[in-house]
C-alpha positions in Angstrom: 92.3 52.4 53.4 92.4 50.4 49.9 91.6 52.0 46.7 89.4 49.1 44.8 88.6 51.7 42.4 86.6 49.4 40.0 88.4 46.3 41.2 85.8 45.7 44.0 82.8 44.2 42.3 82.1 43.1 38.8 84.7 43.4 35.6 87.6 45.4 35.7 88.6 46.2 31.7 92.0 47.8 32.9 93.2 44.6 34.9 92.0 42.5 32.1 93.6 44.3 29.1 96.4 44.0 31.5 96.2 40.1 32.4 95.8 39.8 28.3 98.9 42.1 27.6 101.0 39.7 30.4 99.8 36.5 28.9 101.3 37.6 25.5 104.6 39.3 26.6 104.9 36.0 27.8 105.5 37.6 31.5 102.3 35.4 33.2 103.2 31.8 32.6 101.2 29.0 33.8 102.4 25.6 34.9 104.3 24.9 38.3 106.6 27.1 39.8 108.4 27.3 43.3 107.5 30.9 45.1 109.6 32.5 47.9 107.4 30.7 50.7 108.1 27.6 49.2 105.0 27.1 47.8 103.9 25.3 44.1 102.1 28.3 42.3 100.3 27.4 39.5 101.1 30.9 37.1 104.2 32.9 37.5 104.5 36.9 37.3 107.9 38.0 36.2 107.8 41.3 35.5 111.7 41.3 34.2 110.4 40.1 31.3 108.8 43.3 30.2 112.3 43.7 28.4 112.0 46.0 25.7 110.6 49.4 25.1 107.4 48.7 23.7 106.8 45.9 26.4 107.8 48.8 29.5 105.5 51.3 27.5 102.9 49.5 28.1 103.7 48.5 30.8 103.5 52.5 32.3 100.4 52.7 30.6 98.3 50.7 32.8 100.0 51.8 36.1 99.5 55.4 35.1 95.9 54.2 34.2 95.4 52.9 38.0 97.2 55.4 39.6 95.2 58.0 38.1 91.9 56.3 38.7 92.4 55.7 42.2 92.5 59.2 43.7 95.7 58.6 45.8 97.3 62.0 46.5 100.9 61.7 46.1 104.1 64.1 45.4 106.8 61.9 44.0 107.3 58.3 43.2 110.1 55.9 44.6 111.6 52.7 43.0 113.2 50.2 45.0 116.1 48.9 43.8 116.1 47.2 41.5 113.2 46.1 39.6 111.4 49.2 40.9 114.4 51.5 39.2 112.9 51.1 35.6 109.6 51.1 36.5 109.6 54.5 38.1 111.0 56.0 35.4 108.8 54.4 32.8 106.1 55.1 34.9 107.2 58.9 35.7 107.4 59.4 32.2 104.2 58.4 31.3 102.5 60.4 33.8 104.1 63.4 32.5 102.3 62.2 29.3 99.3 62.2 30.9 100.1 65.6 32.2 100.8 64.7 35.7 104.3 65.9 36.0 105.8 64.2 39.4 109.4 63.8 40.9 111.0 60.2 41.0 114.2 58.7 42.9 115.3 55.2 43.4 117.6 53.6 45.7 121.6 51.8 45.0 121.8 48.3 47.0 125.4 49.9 47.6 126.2 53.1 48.7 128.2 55.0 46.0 131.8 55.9 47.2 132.8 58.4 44.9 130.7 61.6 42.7 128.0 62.5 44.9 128.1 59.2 47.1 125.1 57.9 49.0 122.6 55.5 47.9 120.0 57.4 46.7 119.4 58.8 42.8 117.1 61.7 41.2 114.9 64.1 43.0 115.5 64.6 47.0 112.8 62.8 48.7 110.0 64.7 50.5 106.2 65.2 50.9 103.8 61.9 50.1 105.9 59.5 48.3 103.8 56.5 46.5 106.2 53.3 45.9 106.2 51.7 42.9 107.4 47.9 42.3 105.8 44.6 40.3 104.8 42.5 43.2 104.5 42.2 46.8 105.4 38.4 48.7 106.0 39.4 52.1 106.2 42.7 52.5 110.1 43.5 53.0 111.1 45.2 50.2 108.0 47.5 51.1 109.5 47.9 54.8 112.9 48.9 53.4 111.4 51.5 51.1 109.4 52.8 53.7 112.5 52.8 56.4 114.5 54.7 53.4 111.8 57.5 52.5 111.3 57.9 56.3 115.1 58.2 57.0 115.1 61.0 54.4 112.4 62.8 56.3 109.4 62.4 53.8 106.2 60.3 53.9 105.4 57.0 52.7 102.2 57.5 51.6 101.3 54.6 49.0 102.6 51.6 46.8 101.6 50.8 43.3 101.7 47.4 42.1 101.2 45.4 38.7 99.8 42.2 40.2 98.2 41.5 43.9 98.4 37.7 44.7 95.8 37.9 47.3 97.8 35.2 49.2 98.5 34.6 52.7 102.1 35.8 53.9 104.1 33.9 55.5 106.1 35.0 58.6 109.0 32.4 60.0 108.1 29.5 57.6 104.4 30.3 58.8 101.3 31.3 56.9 99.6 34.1 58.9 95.6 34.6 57.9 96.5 38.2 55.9 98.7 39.0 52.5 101.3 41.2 52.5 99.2 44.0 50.8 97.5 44.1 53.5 100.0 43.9 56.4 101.5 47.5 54.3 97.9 48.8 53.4 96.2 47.7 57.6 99.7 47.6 59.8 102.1 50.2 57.9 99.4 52.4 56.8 100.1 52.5 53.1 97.3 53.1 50.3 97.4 50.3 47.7 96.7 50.0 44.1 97.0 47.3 41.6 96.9 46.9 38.3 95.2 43.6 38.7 94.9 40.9 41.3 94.2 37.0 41.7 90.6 37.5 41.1 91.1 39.2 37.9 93.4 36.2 36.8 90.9 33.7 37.4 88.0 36.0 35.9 90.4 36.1 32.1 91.1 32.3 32.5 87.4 31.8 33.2 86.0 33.4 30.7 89.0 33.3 27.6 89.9 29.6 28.4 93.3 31.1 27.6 96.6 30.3 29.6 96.7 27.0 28.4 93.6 25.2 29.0 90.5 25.6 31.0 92.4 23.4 33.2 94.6 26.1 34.5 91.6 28.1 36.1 90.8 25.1 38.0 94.3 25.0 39.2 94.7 28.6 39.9 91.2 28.4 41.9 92.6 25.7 43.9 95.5 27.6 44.7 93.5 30.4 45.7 91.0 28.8 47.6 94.2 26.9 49.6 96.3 30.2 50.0 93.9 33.0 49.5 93.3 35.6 52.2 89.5 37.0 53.2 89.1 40.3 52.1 86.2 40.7 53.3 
């Protein structure tokens, strides 16, 4: 099942506050950049760029925001090492703000060999655990999570992301015909909610011009309409 929320038809104001807000942090670039499939993207997300307190405030604003308006039931959240490690917190926090009060945990690449050991940190993981990371490419980060959640005997229930590419996946150097949201959301059984997607990217460039120049909607498009997935 996705959770569209208001993403499904007509103008989102959350994902477009948000698009504005990662145009100006300087976080969504535009030009030409190499992704992990090899591919030339015309805009880049880096979400490591949200690099100072006011910039990850804000940040957990607009997940909380989404979260919160998509219904997903959940009981903790989960940060994958090691972007997600920040986020969780940030975004734990500001749920509690909201006065939704939730667990978090996040994951060491290396197992700890001394104090309390293991690679896990924070609250034991158990009941409906919702993931939250920037992006998803292909999907693995997504299956480690899920593998790590499920090794501690609690359910991955969900993943929360800042930006949805909407763009094919890529399995052995090949494109398949679906994106990795929806190889986790359709094949792993995950709910999925984003801040913003593709579409909501082209919708800003559209209609603020902004990004550059009017040119870089036409080269987004053609990106999309070259590597974009049917969600119909």
């Amino acid at each position: 099942m996705v959770v569209e929320s208001v993403q499904g038809s007509g103008q989102d104001p959350l994902a477009q506050d948000f698009v504005q807000f990662a145009v100006d942090a300087g976080v969504l670039r535009f030009g030409e950049f190499k992704t992990k499939a090899g591919r030339l993207s015309p805009y880049f997300f880096n979400a490591g760029l949200f690099d100072d307190g006011a910039k990850l405030g804000r940040l957990a604003e607009f997940y909380a925001k989404r979260i919160l308006d998509s219904g997903i039931e959940f009981d903790m959240i989960f940060g994958p090492a090691y972007k997600g490690i920040p986020l969780a917190a940030a975004v734990a926090i500001e749920l509690a703000r909201l006065g939704r009060n939730v667990p978090f945990a996040y994951n060491r690449k290396e197992a700890k060999d001394h104090g309390e050991g293991g690679t896990l940190v924070g609250a034991p993981l158990k009941g409906r655990v919702m993931i939250v990371d920037d992006v998803m490419s292909a999907g693995t980060a997504a299956r480690e999570s899920i593998a790590i959640i499920q090794a501690a005997g609690a359910q991955p229930h969900a993943v929360a992301l800042a930006l949805d590419r909407q763009e094919k996946a890529t399995e052995n150097g090949q494109d398949v015909p679906y994106s990795a949201v929806q190889y986790v959301r359709d094949r792993l059984g995950l709910q999925v909610c984003a801040v913003a997607r593709l579409a909501d990217l082209l919708q800003y460039l559209q209609q603020t011009g902004q990004g550059g120049s009017a040119a870089d909607h036409e080269r987004v498009l053609a990106y999309r309409q070259r590597y974009g997935v049917d969600e119909g």
